[in-house]
C-alpha positions as CSV (number, residue, x, y, z in Angstrom):
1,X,32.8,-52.3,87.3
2,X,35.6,-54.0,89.0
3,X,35.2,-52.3,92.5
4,X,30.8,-53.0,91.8
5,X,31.8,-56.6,92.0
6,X,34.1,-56.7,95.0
7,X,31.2,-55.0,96.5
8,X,28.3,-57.3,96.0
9,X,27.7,-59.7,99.1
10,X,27.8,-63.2,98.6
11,X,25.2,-64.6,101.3
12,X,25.7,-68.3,103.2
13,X,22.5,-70.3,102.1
14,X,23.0,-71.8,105.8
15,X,23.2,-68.2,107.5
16,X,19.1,-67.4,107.0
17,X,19.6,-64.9,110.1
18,X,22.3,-63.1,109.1
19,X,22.0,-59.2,107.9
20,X,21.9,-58.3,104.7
21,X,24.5,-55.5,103.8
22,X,23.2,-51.6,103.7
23,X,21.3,-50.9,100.8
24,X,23.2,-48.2,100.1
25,X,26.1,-50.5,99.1
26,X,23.7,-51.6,95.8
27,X,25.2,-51.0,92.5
28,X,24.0,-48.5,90.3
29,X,24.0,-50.6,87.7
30,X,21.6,-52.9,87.3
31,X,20.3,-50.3,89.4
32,X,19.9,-51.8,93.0
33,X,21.6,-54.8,92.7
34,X,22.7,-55.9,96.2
35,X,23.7,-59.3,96.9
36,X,23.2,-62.3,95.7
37,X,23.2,-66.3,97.1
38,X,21.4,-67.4,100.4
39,X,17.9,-68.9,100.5
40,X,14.1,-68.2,100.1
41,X,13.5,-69.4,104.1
42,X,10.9,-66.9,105.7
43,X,13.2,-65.4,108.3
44,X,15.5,-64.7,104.8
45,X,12.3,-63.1,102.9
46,X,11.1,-61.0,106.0
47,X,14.5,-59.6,107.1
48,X,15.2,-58.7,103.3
49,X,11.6,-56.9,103.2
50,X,11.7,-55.3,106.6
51,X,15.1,-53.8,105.3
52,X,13.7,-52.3,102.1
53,X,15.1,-55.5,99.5
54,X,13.7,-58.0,97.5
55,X,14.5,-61.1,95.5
56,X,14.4,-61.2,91.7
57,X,16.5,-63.6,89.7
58,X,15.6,-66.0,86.7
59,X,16.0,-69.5,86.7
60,X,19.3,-71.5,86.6
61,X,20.5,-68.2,88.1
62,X,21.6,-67.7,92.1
63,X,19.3,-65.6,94.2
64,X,19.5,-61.9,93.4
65,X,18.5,-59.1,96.1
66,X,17.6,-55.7,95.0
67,X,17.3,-52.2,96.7
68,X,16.5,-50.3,93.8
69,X,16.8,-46.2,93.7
70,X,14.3,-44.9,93.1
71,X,11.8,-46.5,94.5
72,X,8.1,-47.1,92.5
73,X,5.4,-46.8,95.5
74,X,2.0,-46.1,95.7
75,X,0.3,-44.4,98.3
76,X,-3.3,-46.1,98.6
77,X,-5.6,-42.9,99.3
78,X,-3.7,-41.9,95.6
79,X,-5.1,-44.8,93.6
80,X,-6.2,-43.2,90.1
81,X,-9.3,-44.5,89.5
82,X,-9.7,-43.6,86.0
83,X,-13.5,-43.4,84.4
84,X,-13.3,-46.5,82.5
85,X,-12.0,-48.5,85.5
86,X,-15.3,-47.6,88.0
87,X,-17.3,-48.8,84.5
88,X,-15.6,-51.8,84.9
89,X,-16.1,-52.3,89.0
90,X,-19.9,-51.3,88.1
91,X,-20.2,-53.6,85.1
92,X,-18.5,-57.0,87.5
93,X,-20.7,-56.1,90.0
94,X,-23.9,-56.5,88.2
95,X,-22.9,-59.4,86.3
96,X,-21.7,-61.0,89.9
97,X,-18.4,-61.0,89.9
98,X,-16.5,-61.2,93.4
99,X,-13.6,-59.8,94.8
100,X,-12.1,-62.4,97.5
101,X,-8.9,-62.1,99.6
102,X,-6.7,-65.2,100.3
103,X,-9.6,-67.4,98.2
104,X,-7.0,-69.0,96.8
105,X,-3.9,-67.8,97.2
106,X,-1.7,-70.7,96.0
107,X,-4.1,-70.5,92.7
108,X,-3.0,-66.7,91.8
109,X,1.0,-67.6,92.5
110,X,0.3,-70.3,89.6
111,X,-1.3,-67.9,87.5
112,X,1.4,-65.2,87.5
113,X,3.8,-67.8,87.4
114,X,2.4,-68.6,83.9
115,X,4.0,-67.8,80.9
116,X,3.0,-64.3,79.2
117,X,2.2,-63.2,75.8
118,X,5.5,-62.2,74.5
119,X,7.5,-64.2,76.6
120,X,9.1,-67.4,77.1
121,X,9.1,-67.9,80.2
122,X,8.9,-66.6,84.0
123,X,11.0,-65.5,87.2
124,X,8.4,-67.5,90.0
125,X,10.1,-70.9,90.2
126,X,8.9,-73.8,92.0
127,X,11.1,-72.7,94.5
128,X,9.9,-68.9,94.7
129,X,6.3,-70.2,94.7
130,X,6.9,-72.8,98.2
131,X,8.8,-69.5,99.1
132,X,5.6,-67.4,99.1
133,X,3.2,-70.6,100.1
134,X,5.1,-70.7,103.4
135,X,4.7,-67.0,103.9
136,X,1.7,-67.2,103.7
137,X,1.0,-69.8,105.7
138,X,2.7,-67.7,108.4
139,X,-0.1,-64.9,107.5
140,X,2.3,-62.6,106.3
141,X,1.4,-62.8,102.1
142,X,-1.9,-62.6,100.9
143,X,-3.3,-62.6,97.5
144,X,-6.3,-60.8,95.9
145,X,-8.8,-62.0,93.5
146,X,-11.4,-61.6,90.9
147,X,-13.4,-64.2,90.3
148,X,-16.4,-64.4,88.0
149,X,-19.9,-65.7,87.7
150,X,-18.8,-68.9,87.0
151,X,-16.7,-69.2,90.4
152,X,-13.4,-69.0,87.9
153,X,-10.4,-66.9,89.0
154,X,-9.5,-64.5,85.9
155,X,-7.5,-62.1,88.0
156,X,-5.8,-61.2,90.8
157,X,-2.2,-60.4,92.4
158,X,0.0,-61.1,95.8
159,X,2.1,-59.8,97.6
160,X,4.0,-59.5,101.4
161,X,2.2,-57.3,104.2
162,X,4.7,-56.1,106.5
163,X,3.5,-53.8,109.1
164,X,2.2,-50.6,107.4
165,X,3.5,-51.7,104.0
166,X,2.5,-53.7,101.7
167,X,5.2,-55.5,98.6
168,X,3.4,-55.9,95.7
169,X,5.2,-58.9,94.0
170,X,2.8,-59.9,90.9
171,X,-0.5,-59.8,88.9
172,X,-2.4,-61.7,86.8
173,X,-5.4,-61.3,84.0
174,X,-7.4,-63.9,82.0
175,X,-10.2,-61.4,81.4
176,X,-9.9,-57.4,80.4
177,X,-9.1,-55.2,83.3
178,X,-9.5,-58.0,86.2
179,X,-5.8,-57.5,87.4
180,X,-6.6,-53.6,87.9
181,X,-9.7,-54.1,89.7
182,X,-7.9,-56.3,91.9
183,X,-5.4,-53.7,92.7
184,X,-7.9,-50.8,93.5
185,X,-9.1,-53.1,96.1
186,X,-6.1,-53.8,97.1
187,X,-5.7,-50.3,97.9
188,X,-8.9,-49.5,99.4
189,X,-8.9,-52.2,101.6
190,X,-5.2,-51.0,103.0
191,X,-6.1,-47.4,103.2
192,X,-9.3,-48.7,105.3
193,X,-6.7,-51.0,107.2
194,X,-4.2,-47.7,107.9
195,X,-1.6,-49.0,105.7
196,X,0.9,-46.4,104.3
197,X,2.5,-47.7,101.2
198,X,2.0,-49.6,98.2
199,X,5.6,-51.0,97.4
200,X,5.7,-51.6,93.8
201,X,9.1,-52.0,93.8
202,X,10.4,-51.4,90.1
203,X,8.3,-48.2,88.2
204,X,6.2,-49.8,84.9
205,X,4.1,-47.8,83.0
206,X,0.8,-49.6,84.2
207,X,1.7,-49.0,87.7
208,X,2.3,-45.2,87.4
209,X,-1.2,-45.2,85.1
210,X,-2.3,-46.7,88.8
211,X,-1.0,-43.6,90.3
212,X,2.7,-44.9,91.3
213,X,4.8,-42.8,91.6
214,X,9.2,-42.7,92.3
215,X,10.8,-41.7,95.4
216,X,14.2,-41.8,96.6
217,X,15.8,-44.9,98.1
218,X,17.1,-42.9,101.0
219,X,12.9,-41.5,101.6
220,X,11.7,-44.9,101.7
221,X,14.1,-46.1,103.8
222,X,14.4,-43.7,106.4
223,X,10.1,-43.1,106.1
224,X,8.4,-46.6,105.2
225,X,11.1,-49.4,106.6
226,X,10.7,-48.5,109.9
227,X,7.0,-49.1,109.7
228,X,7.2,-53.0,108.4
């Protein structure tokens, strides 16, 4: 443990340009931990995601970057689309509900941002949420939504497109399977767009019910982070 923290990289908040370490310096464990410190700036964000890491931290804690191994992707033309799920996209569409993208994408930040069943709190401060506004604002994060009959968002999620990949960073649902929906059409649209990857980042058991699956560090970085 003692030579895991000599390695960790402690970044300059004021240094938003300069490179992150090689991910293959991340700790085993917590798996992928990288470095921590620096800022949420865009060039910060889009250098850590072009190089295969991402920030997760809590708050009252500094910013932590991850490279985990393995890595939970998704490839878009491998989207399971279970039987109950195309019930669902049949039943929305004849009671009208609509599938927008960028509608509202400050309003789904907010709503993953908010508290969960079971939990106390959440890991998108005020400050990762300006984060992500101002990405998207530069066109580079861009949110998907459900919204129903009565023009109300009950689900969606966001993430960071980067070339030919896109980060998945959160989901939201007010209403039974809205979050999934939103993430098949997530992944048609970027397998109609030519997009390679679905980064999910960490596995969870309702991403790999999605069809996620793990692959090496070392795979996605030498295949996908050339491609952002």
């Amino acid at each position: 443990m003692t030579s895991q923290k000599a390695s960790l990289a402690l970044l300059d908040p004021h240094a938003s340009d300069e490179p992150f370490p090689p991910v293959e310096m991340a700790w085993k464990e917590p798996n992928g931990l990288l470095a921590l410190g620096g800022d949420l700036s865009p060039t910060r964000l889009l250098n850590a995601y072009n190089s295969g890491i991402f920030p997760w931290y809590n708050p009252d804690e500094p910013i932590y970057w991850w490279s985990p191994d393995p890595r939970s992707v998704l490839f878009p033309h491998k989207i399971n689309l279970r039987r109950s799920l195309r019930k669902s996209i049949r039943n929305f569409l004849k009671k009208g509900y609509q599938i927008k993208i960028d509608g509202s994408f400050s309003d789904v930040v907010k709503a993953c941002a908010a508290p969960r069943m079971n939990t106390g709190g959440t890991w998108i401060t005020n400050e990762m949420y300006l984060a992500y506004m101002r990405l998207h604002e530069l066109g580079k994060a861009h949110s998907i939504e459900i919204w129903n009959p009565d023009n109300k968002l009950v689900g969606g999620l966001y993430g960071v497109a980067t070339g030919g990949v896109f980060s998945g960073e959160s989901m939201f649902s007010t209403e039974s399977d809205t979050s999934k929906v939103a993430f098949i059409a997530l992944a048609w649209h970027l397998h109609k767009w030519g997009y390679s990857l679905i980064d999910c980042q960490i596995e969870n058991s309702h991403l790999l019910s999605m069809g996620a699956e793990n692959i090496s560090r070392d795979l996605y970085t030498v295949s996908y982070t050339h491609l952002r």
